[in-house]
C-alpha positions, 0 to 999 in steps of 0.5 A: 500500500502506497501511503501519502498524508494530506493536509487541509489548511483552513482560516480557522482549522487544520484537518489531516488523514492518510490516503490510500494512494492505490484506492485514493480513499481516506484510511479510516482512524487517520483523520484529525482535525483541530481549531488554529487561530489564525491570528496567532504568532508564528509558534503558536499556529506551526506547532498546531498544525505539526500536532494534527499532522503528528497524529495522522502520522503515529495513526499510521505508524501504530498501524502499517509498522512504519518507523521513524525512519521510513519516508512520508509525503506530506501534501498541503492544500493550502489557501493562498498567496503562497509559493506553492514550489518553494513552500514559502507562506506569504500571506499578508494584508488578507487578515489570515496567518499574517505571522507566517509571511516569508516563512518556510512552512516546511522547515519550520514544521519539520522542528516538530513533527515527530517524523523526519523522513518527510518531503512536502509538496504543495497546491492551492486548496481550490485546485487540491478541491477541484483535482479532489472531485474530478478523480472521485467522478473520474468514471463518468468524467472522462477529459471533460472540463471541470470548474470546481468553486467553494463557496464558504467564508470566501470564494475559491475557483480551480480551472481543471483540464482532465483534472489538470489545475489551469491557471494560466490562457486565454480561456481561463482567468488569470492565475485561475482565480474568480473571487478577484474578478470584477462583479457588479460594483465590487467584487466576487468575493464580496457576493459569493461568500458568507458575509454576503448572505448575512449583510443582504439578511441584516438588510432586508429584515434588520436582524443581525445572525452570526450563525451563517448560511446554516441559520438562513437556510433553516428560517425558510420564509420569503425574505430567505428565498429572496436571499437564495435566489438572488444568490443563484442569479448573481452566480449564474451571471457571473458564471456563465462568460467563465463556462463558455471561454472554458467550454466546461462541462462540468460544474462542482460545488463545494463549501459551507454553502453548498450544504444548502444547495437545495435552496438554490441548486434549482434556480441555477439550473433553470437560469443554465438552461435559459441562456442554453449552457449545458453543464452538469452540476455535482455538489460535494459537502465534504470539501475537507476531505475533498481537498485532502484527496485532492492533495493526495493527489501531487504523490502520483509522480505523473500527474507531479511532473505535468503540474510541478513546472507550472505550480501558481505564486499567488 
């Protein structure tokens, strides 16, 4: 069995497993996950994350034989900026691990994890999520088109060509990214993310919620259909010029807010159907794990070499 440890790295969370590269499934009693303020000192949030690493590591160890001495690939779906080649964080002025800027990632980490026979690779955790979901449909998918989005705390996008992260074309967005891209009078970010939902509720009913989509989704009157509604025209509209350049033919939905697709996935479709866009829709809820197989995923030497020469700085 070929075993490779994947990371999900969150604003507020850190979340690991190891992954049956073989079957690409997550091995059971290997997933950890802890709370990590983001906002701590450089220590504090390195030595959270070796913790959960360390654990999905003596997990494997306990199991499998493995000593101390035995090589582990460590793969991270990391938010970005980064250097995804060099390992280096370079978050800063995005209120979010501002304490790693210009920090290895793994040389520090490698000062507490409990193994030392690691190496680390590294992709953008939209792209962890969308090369996740594209090997999960790989059966039906073929070398079809995915566009693969998280919609959550903000708005991740990955551009996939026969699960081939694309950042770069004249039929992609720059660097792969939608959550920058102009939309009304803002941004993407600003419209397909939680704090959307919760300012348009405040608005339209002058009550505060601090709970999320998930407490939106569960009042269920007018103003909250309104809400999602509005949601999925916006979405459709700003999608649609995106599916076309990239001919996609499949679309996947990840995030917290794609757990209440059942408010909102109709309304897509209807409005797809309307501007003639064929494209299947696939709504996946765990994009934790998602995006932990996704990150599995930079172990498989092939698909390493096709990727490894055109890794993002972003």
């Amino acid at each position: 069995m070929s075993i490779t440890i994947g990371v999900d790295i969150g604003g507020s969370h850190i979340s690991s497993a190891a992954v049956d590269s073989d079957s690409f499934i997550i091995i059971p009693e290997t997933y950890f996950s802890g709370v990590v303020d983001s906002k701590a000192s450089k220590d504090v949030i390195i030595e959270k994350w070796a913790e959960i690493i360390n654990q999905t590591i003596h997990a494997i160890q306990k199991a499998f034989g493995l000593s101390e001495s035995d090589s582990i690939g460590i793969a991270f779906s990391m938010p970005g900026p980064f250097q995804y080649e060099t390992g280096i964080a370079m978050f800063e002025g995005n209120d979010k691990y501002e304490s790693l800027y210009n920090v290895s990632v793994s040389e520090e980490l490698l000062k507490y994890l409990s193994a030392k026979n690691v190496s680390f690779r590294f992709l953008n955790d939209a792209s962890c999520f969308g090369v996740g979901g594209s090997l999960k449909q790989e059966s039906e998918l073929g070398d079809k088109r995915v566009i693969a989005i998280t919609l959550g705390t903000g708005f991740g996008a990955a551009f996939l060509d026969n699960k081939l992260p694309i950042t770069q074309g004249s039929n992609v967005p720059h660097n792969g990214c939608l959550w920058d891209k102009p939309f009304k009078d803002s941004i993407a970010d600003n419209y397909f993310s939680t704090r959307w939902f919760l300012s348009q509720y405040e608005n339209i009913t002058g009550e505060i919620l601090t709970d999320g989509v998930k407490e939106i989704a569960s009042i269920e009157n007018y103003s909250t259909a309104k809400i999602f509604d509005d949601f999925a025209n916006n979405l459709t509209e700003f999608l649609v010029p995106f599916i076309l350049d990239f001919d996609a033919n499949l679309l996947i939905l990840g995030g917290n807010i794609a757990k209440s697709n059942r408010l909102f996935l109709s309304k897509i479709q209807q409005n797809l159907k309307s501007k003639n866009v064929d494209l299947s829709i696939s709504i996946i809820e765990n994009t934790e794990q998602m995006s932990i197989l996704g990150s599995s995923y930079l172990y498989n030497e092939v698909f390493w070499d096709r990727i490894k020469a055109e890794l993002p700085y972003f």
